[in-house]
N, C-alpha and C positions, 0 to 999 in steps of 0.2 A: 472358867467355862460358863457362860451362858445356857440358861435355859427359857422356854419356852413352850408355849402349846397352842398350835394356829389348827383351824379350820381347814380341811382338807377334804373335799369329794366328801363331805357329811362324815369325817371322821373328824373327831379331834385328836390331833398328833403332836404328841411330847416329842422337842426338839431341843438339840444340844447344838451347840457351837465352839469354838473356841479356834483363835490362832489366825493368822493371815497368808496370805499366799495364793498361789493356787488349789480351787477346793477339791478336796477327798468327800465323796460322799459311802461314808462306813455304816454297812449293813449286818447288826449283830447277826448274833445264832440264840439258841432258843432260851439261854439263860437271860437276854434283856445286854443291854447298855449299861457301865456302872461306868460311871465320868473319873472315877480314882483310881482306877488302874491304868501301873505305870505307859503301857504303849500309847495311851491317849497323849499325854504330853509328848511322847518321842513324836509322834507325827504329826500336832500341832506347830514345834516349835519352828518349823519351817513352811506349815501347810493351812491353812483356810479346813479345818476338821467338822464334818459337817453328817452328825449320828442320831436320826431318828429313831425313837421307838416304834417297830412295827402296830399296827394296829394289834390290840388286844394284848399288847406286850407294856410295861411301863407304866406311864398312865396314860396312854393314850387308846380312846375307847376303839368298839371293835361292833361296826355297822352291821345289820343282818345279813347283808348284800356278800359280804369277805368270810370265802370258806377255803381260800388254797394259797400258795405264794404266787399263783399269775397275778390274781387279784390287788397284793400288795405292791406288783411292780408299776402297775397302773397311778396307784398312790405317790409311790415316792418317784413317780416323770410327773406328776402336778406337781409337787411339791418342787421342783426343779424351777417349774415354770411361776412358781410363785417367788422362789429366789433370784428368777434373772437368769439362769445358767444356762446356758446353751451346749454345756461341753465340760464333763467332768471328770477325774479316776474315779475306780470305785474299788470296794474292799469290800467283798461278801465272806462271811466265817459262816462257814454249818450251811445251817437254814439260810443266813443273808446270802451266802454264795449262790443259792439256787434262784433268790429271787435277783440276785444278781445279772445271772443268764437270762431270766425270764425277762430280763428289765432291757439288757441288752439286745435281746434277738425283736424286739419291738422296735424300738427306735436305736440302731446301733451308733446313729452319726454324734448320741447325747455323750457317747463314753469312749474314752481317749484310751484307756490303758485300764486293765483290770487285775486285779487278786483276786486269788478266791481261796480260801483257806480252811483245807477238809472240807468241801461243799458236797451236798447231797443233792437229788435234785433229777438224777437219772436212771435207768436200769440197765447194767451192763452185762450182770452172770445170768446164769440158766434162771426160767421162770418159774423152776422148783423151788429154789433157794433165796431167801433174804441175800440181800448185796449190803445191808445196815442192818447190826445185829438190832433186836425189838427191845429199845430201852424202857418199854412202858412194861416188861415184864421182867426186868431186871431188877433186885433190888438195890439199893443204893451203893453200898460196899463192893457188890462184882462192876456195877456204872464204871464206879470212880477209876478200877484200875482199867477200865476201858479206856477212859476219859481221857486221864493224865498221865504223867511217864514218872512221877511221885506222887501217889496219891495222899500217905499221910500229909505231905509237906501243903497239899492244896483243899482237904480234908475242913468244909465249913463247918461249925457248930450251931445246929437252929435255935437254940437255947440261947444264942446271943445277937439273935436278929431281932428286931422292934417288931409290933403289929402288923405295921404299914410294909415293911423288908418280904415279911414271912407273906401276907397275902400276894405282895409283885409276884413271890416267885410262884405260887400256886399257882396265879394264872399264868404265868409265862407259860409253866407246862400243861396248864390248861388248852392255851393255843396251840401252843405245839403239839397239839393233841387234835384238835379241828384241821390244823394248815395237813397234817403228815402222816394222819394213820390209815385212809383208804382212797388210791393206792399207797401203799407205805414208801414214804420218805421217795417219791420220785413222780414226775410226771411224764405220761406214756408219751404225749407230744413232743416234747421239749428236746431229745436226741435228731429229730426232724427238722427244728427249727434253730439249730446252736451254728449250723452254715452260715449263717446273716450276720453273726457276732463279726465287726470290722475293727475290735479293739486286740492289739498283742494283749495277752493272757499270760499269768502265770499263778499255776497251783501251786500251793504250799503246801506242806504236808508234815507235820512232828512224825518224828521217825518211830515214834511207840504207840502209835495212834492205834487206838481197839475200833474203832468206828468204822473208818475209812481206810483200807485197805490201799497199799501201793500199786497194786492190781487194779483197783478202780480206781482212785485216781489218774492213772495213765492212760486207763480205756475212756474217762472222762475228758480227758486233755486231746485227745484223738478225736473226737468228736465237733473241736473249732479249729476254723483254719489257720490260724498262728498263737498255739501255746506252747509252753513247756513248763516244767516241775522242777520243783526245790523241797528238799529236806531237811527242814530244821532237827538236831541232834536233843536230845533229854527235853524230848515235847511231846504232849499226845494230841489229842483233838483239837487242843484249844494253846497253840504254840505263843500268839501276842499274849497269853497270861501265864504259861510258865515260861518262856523266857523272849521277854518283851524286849531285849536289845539286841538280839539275834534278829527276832521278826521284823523289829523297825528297820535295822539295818538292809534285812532282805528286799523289804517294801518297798523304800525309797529311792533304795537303790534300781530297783526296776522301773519305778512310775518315775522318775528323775534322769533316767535316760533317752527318753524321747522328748523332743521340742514338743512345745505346747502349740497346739494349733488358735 
């Protein structure tokens, strides 16, 4: 995998690569991009993998101007135009999911076929209620069994991250703390403007997911006008990393059934 860090709209953006084909452009979620987890080579080996660090996430810095994920959708359509592409899939996880949509309902003629995998991004239950439980007040231990569908088995130890590991993730959740906490985990527009999306969709969804609810997921999929849901089995939030050949399988399988325009 190739790395890299280009000039963007006054950000500097950590960029990853890897693989040929036609390109995926993969929008993490708020833990960052890590290039050694297995689903990255499942969808390389076939595909042109093409996974920015959001601004403020990775090393890639984080302008005063970017306080929400529209802002970031704006980024990675220059960043499009800097590669040449006219025309890509995409794969948004969590956070990247929504900026996904946000990225979509802009220029939708840029995106061929979408995933979105446990995406946030919207408000669908009553405006009494969180629709994404408040993981900034969670402690870690109750997160995790939100998170995963084995928590011990996905259970990191920070005692064995480097300096440089341990500060990434701070700010990861630093940003994910500027991009998501008011309003929480959704913007009021974005239900308004997901009509535009011209790309087939499909939501992904780990069948154990504490996060994102089956219920919102579906009222999220209801919201563009050609998606539909998959359930990956012994997966929570975060399905490409507890079972990464399940997901790729699911993936590819969808964005590998439509001709490429």
């Amino acid at each position: 995998m190739q790395r890299q860090v280009i000039p963007i709209a006054g950000a500097e953006l950590e960029l990853f690569e890897a693989g040929e084909g036609s390109s995926i452009l993969f929008l993490h979620g708020a833990n960052g991009f890590a290039p050694e987890h297995p689903y990255v080579n499942l969808l390389s080996a076939r595909h042109r993998l093409i996974a920015p660090s959001h601004p403020g996430f990775g090393a890639s810095s984080l302008p005063d101007w970017i306080d929400a994920p529209d802002d970031i959708a704006y980024i990675h359509l220059e960043l499009l135009d800097r590669l040449g592409l006219n025309q890509v899939d995409v794969i948004g996880c969590s956070l990247g999911g929504w900026i996904a949509c946000e990225l979509a309902t802009k220029c939708p003629e840029r995106v061929r076929r979408m995933v979105l995998v446990g995406p946030v991004g919207v408000k669908t239950g009553p405006v009494d209620r969180l629709d994404i439980p408040d993981v900034f007040a969670l402690p870690q231990g109750k997160l995790n069994t939100l998170l995963f569908h084995d928590p011990a088995r996905m259970h990191m130890d920070p005692s064995k991250l480097s300096d440089e590991q341990l500060a990434i993730s701070v700010r990861n959740r630093e940003t994910t703390a500027l991009l998501t906490w008011e309003p929480y985990m959704h913007n009021p527009k974005l239900p308004h403007r997901l009509h535009r999306v011209a790309a087939p969709t499909l939501f992904v969804r780990g069948q154990s997911d504490g996060l994102v609810s089956a219920t919102y997921v579906e009222s999220y999929a209801h919201l563009l006008p050609d998606a539909r849901v998959a359930t990956i089995t012994a997966a929570g939030h975060a399905p490409h990393i507890e079972q990464p050949d399940e997901f790729a399988r699911t993936a590819l399988a969808f964005l590998e059934s439509g001709d490429v325009r």
